[in-house]
Backbone as CSV, one residue per row, in Angstrom:
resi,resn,N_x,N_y,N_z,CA_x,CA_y,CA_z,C_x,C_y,C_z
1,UNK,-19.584,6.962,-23.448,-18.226,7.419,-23.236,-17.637,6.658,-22.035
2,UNK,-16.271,6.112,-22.307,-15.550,5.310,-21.338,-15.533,6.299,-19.953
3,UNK,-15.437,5.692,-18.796,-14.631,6.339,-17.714,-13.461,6.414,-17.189
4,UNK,-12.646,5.370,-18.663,-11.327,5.055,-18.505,-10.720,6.205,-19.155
5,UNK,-10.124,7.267,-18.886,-9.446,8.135,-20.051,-7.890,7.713,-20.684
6,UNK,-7.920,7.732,-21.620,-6.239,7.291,-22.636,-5.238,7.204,-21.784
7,UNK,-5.258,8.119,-20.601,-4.136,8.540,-19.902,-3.841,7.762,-19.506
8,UNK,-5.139,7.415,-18.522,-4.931,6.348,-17.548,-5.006,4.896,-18.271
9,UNK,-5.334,4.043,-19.306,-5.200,3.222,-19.809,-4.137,3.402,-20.073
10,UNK,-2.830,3.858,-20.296,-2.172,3.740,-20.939,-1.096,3.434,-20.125
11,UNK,-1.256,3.703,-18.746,-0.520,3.494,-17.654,-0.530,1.870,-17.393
12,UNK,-1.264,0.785,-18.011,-0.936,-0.351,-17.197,0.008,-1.314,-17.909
13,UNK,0.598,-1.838,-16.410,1.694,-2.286,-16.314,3.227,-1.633,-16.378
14,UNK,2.356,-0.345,-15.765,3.893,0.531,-15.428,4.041,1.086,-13.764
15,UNK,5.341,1.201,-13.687,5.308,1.615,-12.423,4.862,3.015,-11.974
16,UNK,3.987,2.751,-10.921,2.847,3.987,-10.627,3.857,4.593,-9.257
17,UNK,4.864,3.812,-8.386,5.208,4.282,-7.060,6.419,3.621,-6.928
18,UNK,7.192,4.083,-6.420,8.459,3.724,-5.587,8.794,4.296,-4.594
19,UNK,9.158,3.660,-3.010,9.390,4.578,-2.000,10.520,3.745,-1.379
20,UNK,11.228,4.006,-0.437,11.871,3.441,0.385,12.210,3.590,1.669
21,UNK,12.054,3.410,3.001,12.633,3.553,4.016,13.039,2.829,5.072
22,UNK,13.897,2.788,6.039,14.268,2.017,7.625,13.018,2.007,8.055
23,UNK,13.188,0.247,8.333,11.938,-0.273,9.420,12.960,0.137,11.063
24,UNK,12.093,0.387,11.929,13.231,0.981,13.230,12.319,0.363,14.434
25,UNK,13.017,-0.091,15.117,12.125,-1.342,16.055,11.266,0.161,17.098
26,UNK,11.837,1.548,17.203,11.431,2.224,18.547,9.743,2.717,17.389
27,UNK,9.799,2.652,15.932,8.883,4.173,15.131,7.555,2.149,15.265
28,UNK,7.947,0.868,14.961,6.926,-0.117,15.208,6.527,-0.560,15.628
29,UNK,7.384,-0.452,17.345,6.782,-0.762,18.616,5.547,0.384,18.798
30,UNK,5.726,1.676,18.395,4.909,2.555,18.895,3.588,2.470,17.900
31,UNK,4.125,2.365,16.890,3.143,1.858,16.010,1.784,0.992,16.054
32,UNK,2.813,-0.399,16.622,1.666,-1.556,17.444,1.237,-1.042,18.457
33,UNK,1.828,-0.745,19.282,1.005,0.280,20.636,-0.286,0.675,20.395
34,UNK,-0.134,1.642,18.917,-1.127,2.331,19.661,-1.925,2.002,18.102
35,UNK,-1.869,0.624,17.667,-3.027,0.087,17.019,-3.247,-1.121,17.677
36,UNK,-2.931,-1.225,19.198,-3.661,-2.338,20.043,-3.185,-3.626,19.545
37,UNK,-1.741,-3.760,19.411,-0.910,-5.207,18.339,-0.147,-4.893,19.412
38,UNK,-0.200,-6.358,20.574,0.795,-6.764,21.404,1.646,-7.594,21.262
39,UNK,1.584,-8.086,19.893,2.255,-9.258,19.527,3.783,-9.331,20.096
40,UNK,3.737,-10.254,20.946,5.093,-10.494,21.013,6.709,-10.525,20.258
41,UNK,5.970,-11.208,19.220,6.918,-10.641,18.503,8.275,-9.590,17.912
42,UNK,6.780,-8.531,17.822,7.186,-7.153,18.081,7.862,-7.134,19.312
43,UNK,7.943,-6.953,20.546,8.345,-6.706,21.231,9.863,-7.563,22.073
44,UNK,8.713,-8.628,21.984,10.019,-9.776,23.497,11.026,-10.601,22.496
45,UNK,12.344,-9.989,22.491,13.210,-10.771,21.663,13.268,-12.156,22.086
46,UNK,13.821,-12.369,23.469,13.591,-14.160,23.486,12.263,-15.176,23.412
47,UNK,11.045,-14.082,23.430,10.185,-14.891,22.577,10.393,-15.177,21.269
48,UNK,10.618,-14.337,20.380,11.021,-14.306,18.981,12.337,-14.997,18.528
49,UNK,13.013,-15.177,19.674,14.103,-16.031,19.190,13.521,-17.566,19.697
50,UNK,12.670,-17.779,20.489,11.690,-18.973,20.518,11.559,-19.507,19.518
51,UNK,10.796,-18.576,18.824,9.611,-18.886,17.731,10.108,-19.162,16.543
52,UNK,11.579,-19.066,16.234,12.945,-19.192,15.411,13.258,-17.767,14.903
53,UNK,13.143,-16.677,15.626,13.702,-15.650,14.750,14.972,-15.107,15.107
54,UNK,15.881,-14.821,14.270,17.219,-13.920,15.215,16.347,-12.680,16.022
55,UNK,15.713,-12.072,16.189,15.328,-11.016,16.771,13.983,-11.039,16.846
56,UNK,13.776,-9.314,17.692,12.236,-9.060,17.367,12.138,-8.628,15.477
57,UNK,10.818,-8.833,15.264,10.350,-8.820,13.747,9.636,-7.502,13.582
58,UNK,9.927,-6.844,12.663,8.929,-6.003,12.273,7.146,-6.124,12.143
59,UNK,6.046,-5.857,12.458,4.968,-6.259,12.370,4.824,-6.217,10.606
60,UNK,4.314,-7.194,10.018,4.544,-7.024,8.489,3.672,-5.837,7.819
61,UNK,2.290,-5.470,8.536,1.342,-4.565,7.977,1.881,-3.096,8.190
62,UNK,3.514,-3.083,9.028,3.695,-1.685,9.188,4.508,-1.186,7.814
63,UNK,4.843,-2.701,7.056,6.219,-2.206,6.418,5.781,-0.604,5.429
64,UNK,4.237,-0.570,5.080,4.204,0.396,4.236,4.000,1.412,4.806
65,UNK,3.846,2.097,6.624,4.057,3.207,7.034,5.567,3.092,6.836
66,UNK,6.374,2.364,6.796,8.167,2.620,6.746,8.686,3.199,5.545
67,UNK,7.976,2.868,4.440,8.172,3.275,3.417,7.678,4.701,3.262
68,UNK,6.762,5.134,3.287,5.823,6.381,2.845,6.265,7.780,3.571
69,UNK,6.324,8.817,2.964,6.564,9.910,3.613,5.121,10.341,4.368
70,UNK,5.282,11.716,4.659,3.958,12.235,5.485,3.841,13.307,4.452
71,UNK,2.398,13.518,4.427,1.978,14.497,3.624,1.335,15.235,4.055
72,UNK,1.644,16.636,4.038,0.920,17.983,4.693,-0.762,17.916,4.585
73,UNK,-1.466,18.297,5.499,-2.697,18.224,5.380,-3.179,18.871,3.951
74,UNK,-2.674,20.029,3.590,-3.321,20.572,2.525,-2.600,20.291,1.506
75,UNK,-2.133,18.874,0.889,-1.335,18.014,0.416,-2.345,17.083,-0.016
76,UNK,-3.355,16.412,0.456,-4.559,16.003,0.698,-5.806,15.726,-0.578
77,UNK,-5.480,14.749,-0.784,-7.219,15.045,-1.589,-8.195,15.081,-0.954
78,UNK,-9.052,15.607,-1.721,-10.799,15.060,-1.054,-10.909,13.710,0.066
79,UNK,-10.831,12.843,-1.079,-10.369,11.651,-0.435,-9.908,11.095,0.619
80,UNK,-8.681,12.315,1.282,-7.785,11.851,2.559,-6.643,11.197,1.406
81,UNK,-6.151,11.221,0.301,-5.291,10.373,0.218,-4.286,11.330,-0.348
82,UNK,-3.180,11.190,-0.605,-2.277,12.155,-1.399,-2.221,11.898,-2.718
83,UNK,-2.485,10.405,-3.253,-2.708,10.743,-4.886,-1.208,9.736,-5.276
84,UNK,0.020,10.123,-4.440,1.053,9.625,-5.183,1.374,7.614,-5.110
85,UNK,0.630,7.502,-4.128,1.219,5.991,-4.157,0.129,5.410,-5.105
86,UNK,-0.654,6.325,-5.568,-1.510,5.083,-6.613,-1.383,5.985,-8.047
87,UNK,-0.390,6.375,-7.977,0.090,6.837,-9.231,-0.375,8.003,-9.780
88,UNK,-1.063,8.991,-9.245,-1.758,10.185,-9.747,-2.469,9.201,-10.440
89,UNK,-3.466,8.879,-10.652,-4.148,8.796,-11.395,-5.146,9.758,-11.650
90,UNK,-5.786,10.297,-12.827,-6.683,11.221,-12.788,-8.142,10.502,-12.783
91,UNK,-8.520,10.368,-13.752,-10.119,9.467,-13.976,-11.126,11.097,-14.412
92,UNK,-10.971,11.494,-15.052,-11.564,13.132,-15.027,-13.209,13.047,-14.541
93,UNK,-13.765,11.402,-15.753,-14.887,11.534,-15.595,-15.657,10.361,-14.742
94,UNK,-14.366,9.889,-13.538,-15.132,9.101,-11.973,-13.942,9.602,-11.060
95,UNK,-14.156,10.978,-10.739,-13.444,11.707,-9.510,-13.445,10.667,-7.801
96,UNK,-14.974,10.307,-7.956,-14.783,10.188,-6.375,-14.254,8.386,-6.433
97,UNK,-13.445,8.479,-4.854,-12.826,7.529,-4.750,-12.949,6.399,-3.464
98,UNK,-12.730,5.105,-3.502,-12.638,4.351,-2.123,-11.880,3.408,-2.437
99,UNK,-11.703,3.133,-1.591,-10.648,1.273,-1.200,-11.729,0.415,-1.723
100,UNK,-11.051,-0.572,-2.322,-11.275,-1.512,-3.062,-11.075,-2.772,-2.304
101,UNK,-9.859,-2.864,-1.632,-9.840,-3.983,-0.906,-8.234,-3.965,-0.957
102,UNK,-7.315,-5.599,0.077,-6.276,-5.508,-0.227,-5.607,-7.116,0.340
103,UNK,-5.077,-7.523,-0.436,-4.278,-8.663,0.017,-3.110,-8.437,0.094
104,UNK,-2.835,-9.228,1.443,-1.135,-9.357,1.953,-0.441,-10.520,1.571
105,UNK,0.753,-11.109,0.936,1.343,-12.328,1.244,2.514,-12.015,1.996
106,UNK,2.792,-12.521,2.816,3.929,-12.183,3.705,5.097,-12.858,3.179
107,UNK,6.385,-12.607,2.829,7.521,-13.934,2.793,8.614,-14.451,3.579
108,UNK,8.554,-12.762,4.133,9.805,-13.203,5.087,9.641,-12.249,6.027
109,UNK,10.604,-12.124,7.333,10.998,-10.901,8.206,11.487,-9.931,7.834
110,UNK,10.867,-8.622,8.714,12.162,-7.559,8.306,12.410,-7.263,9.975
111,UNK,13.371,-6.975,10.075,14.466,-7.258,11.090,14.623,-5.408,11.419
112,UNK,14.681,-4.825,12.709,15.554,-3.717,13.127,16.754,-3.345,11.905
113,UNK,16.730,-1.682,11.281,17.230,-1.009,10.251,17.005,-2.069,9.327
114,UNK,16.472,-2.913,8.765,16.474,-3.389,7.477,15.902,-2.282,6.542
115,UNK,16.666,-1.992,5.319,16.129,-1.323,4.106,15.134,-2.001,3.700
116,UNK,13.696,-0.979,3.409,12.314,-1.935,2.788,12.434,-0.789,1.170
117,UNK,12.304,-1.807,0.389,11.732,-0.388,-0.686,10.903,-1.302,-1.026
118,UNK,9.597,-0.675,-2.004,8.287,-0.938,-2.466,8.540,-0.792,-3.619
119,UNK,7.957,-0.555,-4.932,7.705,-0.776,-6.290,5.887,-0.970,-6.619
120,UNK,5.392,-0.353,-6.223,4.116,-0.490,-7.350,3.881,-0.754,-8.578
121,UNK,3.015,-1.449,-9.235,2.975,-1.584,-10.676,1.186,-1.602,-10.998
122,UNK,1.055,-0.880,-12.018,-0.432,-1.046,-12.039,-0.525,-2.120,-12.809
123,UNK,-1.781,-2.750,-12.244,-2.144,-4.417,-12.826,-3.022,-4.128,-13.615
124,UNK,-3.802,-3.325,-13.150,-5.325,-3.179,-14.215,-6.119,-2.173,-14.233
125,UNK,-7.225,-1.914,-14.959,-7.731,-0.904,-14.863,-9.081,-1.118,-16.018
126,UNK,-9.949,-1.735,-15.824,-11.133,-1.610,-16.020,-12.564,-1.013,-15.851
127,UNK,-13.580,-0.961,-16.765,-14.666,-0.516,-15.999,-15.721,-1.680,-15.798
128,UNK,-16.493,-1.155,-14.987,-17.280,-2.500,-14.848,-18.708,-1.898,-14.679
129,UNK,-19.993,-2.279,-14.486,-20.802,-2.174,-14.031,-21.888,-2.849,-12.872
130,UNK,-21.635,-2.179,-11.927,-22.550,-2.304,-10.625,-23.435,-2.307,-10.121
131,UNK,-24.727,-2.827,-9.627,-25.801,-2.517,-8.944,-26.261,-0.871,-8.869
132,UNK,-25.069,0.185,-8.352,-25.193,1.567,-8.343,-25.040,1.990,-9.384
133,UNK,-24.383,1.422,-10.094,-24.013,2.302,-12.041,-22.685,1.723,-12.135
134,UNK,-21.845,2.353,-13.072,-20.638,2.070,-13.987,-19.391,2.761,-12.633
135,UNK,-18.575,1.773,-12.247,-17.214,2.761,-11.728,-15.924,1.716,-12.707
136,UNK,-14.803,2.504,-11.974,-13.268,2.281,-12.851,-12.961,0.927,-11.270
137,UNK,-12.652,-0.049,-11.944,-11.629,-0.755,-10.883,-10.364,-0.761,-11.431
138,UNK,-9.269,-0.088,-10.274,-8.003,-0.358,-10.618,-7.484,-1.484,-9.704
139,UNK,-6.330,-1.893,-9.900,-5.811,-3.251,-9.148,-4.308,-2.706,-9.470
140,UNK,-3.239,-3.275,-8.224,-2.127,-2.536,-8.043,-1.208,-3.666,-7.476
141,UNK,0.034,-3.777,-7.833,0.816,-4.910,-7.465,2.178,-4.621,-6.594
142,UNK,2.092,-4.619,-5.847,3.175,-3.550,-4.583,4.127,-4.906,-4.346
143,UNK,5.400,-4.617,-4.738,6.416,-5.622,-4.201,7.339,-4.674,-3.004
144,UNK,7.533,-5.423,-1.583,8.806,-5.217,-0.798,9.618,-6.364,-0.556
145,UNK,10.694,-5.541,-0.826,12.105,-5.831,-0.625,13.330,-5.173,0.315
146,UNK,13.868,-6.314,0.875,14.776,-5.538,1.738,16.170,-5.023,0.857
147,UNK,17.137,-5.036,1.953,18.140,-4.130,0.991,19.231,-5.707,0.353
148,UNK,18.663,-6.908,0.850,19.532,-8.227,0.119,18.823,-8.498,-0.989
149,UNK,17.713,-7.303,-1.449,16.469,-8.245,-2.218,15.972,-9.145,-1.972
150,UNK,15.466,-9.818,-1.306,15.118,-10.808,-0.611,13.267,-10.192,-0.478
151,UNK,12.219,-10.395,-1.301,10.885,-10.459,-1.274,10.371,-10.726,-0.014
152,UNK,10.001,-9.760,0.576,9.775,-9.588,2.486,8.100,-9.820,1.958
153,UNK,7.438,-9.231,1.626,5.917,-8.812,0.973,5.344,-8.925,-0.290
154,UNK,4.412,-8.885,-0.438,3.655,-8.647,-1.363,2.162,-8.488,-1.382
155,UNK,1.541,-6.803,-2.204,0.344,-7.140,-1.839,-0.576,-6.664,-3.159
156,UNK,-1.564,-6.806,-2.731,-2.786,-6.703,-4.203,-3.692,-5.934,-3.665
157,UNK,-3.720,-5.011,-3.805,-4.582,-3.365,-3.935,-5.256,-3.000,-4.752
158,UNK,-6.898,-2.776,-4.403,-7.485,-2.521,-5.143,-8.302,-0.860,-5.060
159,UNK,-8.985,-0.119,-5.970,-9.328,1.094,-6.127,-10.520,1.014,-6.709
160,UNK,-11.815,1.797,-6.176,-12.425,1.983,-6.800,-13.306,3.634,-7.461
161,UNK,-13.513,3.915,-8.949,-13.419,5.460,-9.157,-14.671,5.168,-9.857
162,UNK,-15.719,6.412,-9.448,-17.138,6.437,-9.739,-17.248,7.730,-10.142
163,UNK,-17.788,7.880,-11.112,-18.384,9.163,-11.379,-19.517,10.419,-10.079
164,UNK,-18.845,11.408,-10.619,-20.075,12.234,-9.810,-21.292,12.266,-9.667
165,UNK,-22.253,12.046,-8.466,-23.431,12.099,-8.361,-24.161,12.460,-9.935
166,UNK,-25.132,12.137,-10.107,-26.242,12.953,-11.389,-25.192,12.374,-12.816
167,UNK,-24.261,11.404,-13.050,-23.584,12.028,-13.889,-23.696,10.143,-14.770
């Protein structure tokens, strides 16, 4: 028996997420702060206008806290995750879950109030077999865009869903 269920096969190449929000130079300075990112950038505008930018830049790895709401602790999966940016997926029969991995391509700046919205799309969803046994790899295709459309990001997200112990 697959560990892929109909449901979830049936989902690829559709959009699993959409979010949108203001990148805000005071919510990514604090951001870098206090993940130890002094980058100038972020911070010293006439460095950044050095380096050719009209301004300070958004750090690019924040754009997807800008986007995402907050989710109540008991909101929560098992996991720690909320479930919605990777599309609810269920998997009935490989519940438990981890990061898979993730690539960034960067394309451009996002600038103080620039509109970011995201778009997820599921890429894939296979099973495979592993050294430990059989899990589900999903793969996920996240486009940002500012509010000119203008492709700021792009990244490749991966998931991995294993069945329960004994199973």
């Amino acid at each position: 028996m697959s560990l892929i269920d109909d449901e979830s096969a049936s989902r690829v190449g559709t959009v699993a997420a959409t979010a949108a929000g203001e990148v805000n130079r005071r919510d990514w300075q604090r951001w870098a702060a206090a993940v130890g990112d002094h980058n100038p950038l972020w911070f010293d505008p006439e460095y950044a206008r050095a380096q050719g930018y009209r301004d300070i830049i958004c750090p690019p790895l924040y754009l997807q806290y800008a986007v995402l709401g907050v989710t109540a602790l008991d909101g929560l999966r098992p996991d720690g995750s909320s479930g919605a940016i990777s599309g609810s997926l269920a998997f009935p029969r490989a519940p438990r879950r981890m990061a898979g991995g993730e690539n960034t391509t960067f394309h451009g700046p996002a600038y103080h109030r620039d509109e970011i919205a995201m778009v997820r799309t599921i890429e894939s969803i296979v099973e495979k077999q592993g050294r430990s046994g059989r899990f589900v790899l999903v793969t996920w295709r996240t486009a940002y865009r500012n509010q000119r459309d203008e492709l700021v990001a792009e990244a490749t997200t991966s998931m991995i869903a294993r069945p329960s112990e004994g199973v």
